[in-house]
Every structure is written in C-alpha cells, then in structure tokens.
Short mmCIF file of the C-alpha atoms (twelve columns), coordinates in Angstrom:
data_MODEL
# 
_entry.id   MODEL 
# 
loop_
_atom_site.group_PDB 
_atom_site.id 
_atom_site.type_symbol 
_atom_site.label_atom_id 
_atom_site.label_alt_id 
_atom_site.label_comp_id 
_atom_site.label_asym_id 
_atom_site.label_seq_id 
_atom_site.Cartn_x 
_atom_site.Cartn_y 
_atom_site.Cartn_z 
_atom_site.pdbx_PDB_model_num 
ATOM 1   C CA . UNK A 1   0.000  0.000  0.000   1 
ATOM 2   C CA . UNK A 2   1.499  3.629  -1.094  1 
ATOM 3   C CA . UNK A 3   2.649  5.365  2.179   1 
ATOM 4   C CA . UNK A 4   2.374  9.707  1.734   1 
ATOM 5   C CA . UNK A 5   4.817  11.281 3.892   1 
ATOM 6   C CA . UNK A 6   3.809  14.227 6.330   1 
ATOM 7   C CA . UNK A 7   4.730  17.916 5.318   1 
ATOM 8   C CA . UNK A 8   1.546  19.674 2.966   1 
ATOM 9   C CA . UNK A 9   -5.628 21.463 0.432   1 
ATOM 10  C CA . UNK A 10  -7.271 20.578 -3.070  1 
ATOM 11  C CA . UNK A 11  -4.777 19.963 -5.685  1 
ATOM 12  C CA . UNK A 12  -7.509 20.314 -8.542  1 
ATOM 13  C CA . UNK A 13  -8.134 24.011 -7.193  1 
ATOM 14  C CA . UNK A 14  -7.575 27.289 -9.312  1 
ATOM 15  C CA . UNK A 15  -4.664 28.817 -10.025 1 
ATOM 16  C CA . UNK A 16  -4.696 32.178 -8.268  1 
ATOM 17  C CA . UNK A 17  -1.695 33.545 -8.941  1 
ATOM 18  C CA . UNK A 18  0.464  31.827 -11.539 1 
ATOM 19  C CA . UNK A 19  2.082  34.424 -12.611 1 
ATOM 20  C CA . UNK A 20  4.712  34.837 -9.766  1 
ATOM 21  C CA . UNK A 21  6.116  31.733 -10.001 1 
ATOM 22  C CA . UNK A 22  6.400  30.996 -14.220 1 
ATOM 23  C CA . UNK A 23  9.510  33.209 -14.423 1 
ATOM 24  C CA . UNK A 24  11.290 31.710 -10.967 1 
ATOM 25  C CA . UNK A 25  10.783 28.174 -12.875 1 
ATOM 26  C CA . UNK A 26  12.248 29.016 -15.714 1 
ATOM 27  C CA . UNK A 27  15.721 29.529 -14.166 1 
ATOM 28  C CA . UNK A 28  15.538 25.781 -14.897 1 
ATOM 29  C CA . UNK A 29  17.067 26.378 -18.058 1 
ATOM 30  C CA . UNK A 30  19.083 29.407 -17.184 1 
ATOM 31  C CA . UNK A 31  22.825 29.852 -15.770 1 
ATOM 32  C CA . UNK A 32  23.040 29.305 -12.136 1 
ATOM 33  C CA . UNK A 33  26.540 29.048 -10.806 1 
ATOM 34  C CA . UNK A 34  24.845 29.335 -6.740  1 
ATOM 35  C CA . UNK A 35  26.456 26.080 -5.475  1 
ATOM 36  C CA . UNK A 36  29.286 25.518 -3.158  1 
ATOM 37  C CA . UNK A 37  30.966 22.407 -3.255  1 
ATOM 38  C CA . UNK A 38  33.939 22.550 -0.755  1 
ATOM 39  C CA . UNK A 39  32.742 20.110 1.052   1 
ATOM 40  C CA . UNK A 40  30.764 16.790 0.164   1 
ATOM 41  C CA . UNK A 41  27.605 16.883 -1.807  1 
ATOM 42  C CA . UNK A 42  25.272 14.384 -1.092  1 
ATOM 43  C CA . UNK A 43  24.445 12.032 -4.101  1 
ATOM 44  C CA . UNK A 44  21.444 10.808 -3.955  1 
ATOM 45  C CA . UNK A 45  21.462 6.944  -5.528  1 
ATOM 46  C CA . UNK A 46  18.136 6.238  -6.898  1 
ATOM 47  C CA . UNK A 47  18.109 8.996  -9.173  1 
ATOM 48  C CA . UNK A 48  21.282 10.986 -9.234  1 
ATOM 49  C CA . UNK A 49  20.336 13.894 -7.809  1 
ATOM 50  C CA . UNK A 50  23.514 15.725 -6.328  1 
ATOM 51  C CA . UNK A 51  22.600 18.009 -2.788  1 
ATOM 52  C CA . UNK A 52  25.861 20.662 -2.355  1 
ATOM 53  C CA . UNK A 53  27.044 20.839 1.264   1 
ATOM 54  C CA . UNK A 54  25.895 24.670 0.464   1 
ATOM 55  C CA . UNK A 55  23.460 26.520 -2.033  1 
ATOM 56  C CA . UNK A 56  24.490 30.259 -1.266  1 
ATOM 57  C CA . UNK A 57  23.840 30.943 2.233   1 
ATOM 58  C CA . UNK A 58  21.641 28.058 2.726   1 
ATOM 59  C CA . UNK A 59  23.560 24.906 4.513   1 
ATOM 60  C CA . UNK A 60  23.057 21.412 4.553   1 
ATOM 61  C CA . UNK A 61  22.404 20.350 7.879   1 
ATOM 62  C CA . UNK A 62  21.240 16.778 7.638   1 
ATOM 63  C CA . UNK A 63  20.332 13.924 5.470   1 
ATOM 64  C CA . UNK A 64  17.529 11.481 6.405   1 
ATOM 65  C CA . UNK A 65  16.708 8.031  5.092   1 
ATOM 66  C CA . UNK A 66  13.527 7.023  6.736   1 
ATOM 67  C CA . UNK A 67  13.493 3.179  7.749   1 
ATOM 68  C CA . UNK A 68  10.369 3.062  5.832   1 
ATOM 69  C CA . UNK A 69  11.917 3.083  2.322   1 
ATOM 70  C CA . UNK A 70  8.136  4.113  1.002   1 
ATOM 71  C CA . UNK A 71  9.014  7.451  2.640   1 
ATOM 72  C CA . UNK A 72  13.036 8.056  0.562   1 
ATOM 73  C CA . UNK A 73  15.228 11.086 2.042   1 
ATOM 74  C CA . UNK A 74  14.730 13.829 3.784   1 
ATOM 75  C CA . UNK A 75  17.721 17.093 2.852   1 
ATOM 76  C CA . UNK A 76  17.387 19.609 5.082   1 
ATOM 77  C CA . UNK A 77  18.896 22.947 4.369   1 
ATOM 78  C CA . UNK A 78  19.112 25.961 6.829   1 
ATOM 79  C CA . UNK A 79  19.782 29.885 6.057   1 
ATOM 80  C CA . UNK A 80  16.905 32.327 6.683   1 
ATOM 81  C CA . UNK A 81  14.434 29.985 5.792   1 
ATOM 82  C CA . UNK A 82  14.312 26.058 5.661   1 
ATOM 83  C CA . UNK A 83  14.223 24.170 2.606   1 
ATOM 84  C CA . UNK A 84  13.334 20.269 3.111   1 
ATOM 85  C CA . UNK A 85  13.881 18.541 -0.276  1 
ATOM 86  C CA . UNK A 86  12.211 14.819 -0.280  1 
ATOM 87  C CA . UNK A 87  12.853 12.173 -2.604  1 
ATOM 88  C CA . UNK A 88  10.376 9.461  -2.428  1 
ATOM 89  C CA . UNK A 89  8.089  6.777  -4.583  1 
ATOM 90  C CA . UNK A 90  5.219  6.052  -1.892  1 
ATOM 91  C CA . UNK A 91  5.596  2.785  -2.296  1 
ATOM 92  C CA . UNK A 92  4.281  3.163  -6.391  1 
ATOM 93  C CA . UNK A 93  6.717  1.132  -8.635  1 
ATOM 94  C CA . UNK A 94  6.632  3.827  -11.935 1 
ATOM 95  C CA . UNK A 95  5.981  7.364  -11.244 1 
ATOM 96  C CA . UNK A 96  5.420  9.782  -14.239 1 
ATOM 97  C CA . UNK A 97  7.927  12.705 -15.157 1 
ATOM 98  C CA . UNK A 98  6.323  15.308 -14.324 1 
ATOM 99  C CA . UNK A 99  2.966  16.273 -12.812 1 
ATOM 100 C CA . UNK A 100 0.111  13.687 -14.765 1 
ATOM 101 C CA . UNK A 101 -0.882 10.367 -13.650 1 
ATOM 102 C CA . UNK A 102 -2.950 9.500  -10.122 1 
ATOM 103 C CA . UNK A 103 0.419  8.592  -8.371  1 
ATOM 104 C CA . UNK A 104 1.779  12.093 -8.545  1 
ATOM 105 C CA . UNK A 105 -1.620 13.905 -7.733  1 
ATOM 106 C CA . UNK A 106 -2.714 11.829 -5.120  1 
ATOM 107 C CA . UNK A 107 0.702  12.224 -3.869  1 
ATOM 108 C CA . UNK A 108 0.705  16.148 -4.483  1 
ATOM 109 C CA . UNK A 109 -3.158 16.529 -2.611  1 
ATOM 110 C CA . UNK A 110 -1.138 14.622 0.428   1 
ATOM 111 C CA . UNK A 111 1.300  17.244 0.719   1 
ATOM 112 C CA . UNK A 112 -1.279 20.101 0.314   1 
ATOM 113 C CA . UNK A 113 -3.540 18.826 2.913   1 
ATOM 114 C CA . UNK A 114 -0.546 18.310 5.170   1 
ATOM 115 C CA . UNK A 115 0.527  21.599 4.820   1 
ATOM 116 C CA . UNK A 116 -3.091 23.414 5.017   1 
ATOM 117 C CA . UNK A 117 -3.208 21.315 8.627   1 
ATOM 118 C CA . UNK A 118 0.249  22.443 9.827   1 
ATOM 119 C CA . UNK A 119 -0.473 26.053 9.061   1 
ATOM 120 C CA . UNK A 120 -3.424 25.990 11.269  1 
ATOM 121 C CA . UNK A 121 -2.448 24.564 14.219  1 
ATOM 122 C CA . UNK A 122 0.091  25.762 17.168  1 
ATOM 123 C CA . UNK A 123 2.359  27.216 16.826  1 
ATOM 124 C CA . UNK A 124 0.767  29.047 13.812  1 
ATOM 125 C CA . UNK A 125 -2.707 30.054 12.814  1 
ATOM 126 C CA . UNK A 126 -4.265 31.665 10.254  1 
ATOM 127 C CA . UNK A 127 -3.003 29.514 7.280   1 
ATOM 128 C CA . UNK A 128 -4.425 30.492 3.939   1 
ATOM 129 C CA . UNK A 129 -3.429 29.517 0.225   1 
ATOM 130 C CA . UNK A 130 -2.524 32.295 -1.632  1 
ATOM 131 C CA . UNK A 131 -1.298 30.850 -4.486  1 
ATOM 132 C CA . UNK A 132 -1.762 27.159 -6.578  1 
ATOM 133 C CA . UNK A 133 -0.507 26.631 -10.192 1 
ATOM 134 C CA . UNK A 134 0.988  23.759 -12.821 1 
ATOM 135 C CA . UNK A 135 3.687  26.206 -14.521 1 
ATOM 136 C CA . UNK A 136 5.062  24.862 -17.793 1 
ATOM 137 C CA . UNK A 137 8.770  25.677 -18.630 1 
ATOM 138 C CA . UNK A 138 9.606  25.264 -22.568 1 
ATOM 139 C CA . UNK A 139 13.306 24.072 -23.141 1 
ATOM 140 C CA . UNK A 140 14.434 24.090 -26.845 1 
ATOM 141 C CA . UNK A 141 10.630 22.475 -27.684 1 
ATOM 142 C CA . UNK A 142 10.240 20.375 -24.630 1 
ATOM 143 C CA . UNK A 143 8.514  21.431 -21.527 1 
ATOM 144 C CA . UNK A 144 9.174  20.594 -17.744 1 
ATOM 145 C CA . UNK A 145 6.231  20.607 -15.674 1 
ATOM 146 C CA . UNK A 146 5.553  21.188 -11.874 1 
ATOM 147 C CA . UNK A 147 3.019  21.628 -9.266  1 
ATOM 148 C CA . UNK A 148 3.317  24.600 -7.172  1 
ATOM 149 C CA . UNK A 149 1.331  25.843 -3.779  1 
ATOM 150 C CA . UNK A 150 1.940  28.457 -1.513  1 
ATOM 151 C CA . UNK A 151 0.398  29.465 1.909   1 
ATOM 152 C CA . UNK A 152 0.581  32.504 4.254   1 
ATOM 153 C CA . UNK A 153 -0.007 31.892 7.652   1 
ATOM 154 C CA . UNK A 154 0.995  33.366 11.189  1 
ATOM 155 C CA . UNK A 155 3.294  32.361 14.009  1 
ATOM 156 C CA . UNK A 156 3.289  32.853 17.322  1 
ATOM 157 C CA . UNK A 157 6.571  32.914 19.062  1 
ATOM 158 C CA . UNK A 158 7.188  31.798 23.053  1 
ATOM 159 C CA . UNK A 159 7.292  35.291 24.392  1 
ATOM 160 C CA . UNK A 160 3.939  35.765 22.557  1 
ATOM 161 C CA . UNK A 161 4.541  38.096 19.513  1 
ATOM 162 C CA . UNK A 162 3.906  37.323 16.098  1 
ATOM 163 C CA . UNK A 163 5.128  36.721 12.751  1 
ATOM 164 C CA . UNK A 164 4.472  36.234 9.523   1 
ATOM 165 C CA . UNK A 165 5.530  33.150 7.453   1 
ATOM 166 C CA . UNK A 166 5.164  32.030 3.607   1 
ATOM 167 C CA . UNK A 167 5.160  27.935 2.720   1 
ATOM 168 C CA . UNK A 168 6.165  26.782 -0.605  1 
ATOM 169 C CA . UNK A 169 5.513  23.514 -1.995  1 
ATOM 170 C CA . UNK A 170 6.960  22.519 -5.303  1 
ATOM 171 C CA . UNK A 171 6.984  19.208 -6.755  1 
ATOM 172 C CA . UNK A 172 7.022  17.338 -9.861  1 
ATOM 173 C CA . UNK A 173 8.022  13.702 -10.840 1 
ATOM 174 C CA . UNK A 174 11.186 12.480 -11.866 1 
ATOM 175 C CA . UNK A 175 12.894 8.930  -12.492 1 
ATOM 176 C CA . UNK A 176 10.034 6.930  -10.918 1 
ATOM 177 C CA . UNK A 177 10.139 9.323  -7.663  1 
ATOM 178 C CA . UNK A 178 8.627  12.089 -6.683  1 
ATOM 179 C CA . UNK A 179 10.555 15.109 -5.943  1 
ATOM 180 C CA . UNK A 180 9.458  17.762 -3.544  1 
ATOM 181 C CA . UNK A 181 10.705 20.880 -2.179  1 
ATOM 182 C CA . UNK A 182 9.312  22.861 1.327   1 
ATOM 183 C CA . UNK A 183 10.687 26.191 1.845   1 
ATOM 184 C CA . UNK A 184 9.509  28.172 4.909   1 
ATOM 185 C CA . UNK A 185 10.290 31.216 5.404   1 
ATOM 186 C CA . UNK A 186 9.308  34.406 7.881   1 
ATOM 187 C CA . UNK A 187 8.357  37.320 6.067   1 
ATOM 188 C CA . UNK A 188 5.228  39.200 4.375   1 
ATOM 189 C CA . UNK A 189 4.072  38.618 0.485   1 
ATOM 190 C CA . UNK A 190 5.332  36.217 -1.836  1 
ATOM 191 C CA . UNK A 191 7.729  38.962 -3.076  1 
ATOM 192 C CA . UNK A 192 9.967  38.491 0.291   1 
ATOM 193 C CA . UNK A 193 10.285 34.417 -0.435  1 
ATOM 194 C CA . UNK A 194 10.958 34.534 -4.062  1 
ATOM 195 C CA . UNK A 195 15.001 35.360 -4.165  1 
ATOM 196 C CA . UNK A 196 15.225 32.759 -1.605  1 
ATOM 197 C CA . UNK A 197 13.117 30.732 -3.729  1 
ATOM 198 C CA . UNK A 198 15.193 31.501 -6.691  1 
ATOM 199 C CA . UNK A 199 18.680 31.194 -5.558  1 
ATOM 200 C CA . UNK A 200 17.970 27.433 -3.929  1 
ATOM 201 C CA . UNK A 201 16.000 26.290 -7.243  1 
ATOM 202 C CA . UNK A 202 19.548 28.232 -9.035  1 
ATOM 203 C CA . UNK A 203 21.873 25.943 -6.995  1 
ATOM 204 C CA . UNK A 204 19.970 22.539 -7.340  1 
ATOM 205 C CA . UNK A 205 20.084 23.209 -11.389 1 
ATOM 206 C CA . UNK A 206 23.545 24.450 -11.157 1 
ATOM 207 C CA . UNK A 207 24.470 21.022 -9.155  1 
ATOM 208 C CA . UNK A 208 22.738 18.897 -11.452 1 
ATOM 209 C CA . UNK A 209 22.976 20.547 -14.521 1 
ATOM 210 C CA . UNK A 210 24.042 16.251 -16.560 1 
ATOM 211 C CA . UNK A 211 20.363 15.323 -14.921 1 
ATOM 212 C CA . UNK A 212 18.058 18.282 -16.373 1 
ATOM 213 C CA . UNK A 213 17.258 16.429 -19.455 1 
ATOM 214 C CA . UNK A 214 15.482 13.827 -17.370 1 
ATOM 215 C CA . UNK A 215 13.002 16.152 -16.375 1 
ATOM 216 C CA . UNK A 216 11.882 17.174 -19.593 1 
ATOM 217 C CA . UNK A 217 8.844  15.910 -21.636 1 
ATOM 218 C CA . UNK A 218 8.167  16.491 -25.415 1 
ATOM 219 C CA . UNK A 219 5.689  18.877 -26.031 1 
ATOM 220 C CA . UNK A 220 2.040  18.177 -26.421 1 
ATOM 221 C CA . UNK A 221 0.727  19.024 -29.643 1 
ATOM 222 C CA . UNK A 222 -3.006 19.650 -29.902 1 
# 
C-alpha cells in the first residue's frame, strides 16, 4: 500500500496567482553558478540527484533516510528559511515525469492537505493559500512541468509576539520518484520568499545541470 509522507488542500483548485512563479521556474534552463561544493555533496542513488554541502547561504544540515523506504530522504537545508527537499516513490513502482498520472496527484493533494493542517495549528494560525498553479517551462521544444502551492499563515513565538511566514511547496516527478521541495520562510508577500526561492532552485540546477534532461517531456501538440 502507497505510504504519503507528512509535510503539505485541493490539488484540482484554481490557479490564483500563476504568474509569480512561471519566471522563478524558468531559471531551470538558465545559468546558475549558486552552489558551493567545498565540502561533500550528497548524491542521492536512486536517481542521481547531487545536494551541495551549500546553495548560497543556505547549509546542509542533515540527510535522512527514513526506515520506511516508502518514505526516501529527507535534505534539510538551513539559512533564513528552511528548505526540506524529499525524494520518495510512496511505495508506487513507476511514477510519471512530471505532474500527470494518479500517483503524482494523489501524492501532491497529500502534501497540500498536510501543509493546510500544519499552518493551522500551534504554533501558527491563520493559514491560507494564496497561491496554486501547474507552470510549464519550454526548453528548446520540450517542456518541464511542476506543481506549485503556496500558503501565508501566522506564528506565534514563546514570548507571545507574532510573525508572519510564507510555505512553498513545489513538486514534480522524476525517475520513478517524486521530488518535492518545502521552503519556509518568515516574512510578508510572496515577493519576500521569491530570491530565496530563486537562488535554492539556481543551486539545485547548477548542481545537477548532466540530470536536467530527465526532467523534460516532449511537447504536447493539440
């Protein structure tokens, strides 16, 4: 039986506000050059994915393989926000590149409800989707496709002030696993997370620049 790991409301909902994240995504076929490697990456051996010890000023402070091996890896990277990158099949033998299929989207509605929970309860309140889209990035006539949420919500420190946090949650499937990014971080509007955003999606590209071909997907002609 497919096993969903925690961390994400209606994955079939409207896009709201697409248009904020279609040019972030399309740094996936840009320059980058964001990537430290002094010290070890992290290769990841199921699919190949290489995790730099840094991505700017973002560090990677631990690696996680669950004993569940449904649930894949857990890469945690700290800086001003937190970025949790999870590589994972559910326990589904082929996943689609990419964001069709019932694997990925039941997968994808997991992680949203997750996330429309957390963002509700203590310590935070007040969680509300601001945006939802399925951006598709053209390379050279093929197209990379992901699935994209992102909440606002509040929350409430141990002296009893406030602040304000954005969610992310980006994912998309790739070499029969699905591939998911959280990035939390404090801070009003979507405008305040985005060059975060953007330099972590930079660094992952620049890192794995021999594995971007395996996320693209001929076009779909009508």
């Amino acid at each position: 039986m497919p096993v969903f790991p925690s961390g994400a409301a209606n994955a079939e909902g409207t896009s709201l506000r697409p248009f904020l994240v279609v040019p972030l995504l399309t740094l996936l076929a840009s320059s980058a050059g964001c990537a430290r490697h002094a010290e070890k990456a992290y290769r990841h051996p199921e699919t190949g994915l290489t995790f730099p010890s840094e991505i700017g000023h973002y560090r990677r402070v631990s690696v996680i393989r669950f004993r569940d091996p449904r649930l894949g890896v857990r890469i945690r990277y700290e800086g001003p926000g937190r970025a949790d990158v999870f590589v994972y099949d559910c326990g589904f033998r082929k996943i689609p590149t990419g964001v069709d299929g019932d694997e990925f989207q039941r997968a994808f509605a997991q992680s949203d409800r997750n996330i429309a929970t957390l963002t509700t309860v203590p310590p935070f309140k007040g969680g509300t989707k601001v945006l939802e889209a399925r951006p598709t990035i053209n390379v050279q006539g093929r197209v990379a496709r992901l699935q994209v949420a992102a909440y606002a919500s509040t929350e409430v420190q141990g002296d009893g002030s406030e602040i304000l946090v954005q969610t992310w949650l980006l994912m998309t499937g790739y070499r029969d696993n699905f591939l998911k990014l959280l990035f939390t971080i404090p801070g009003e509007g979507l405008g305040v997370s985005q060059p975060e955003l953007r330099m972590l999606i930079l660094g992952f590209v620049d890192a794995n620049r021999r594995q971007m071909e395996a996320f693209l997907l001929p076009r779909k002609t009508p």
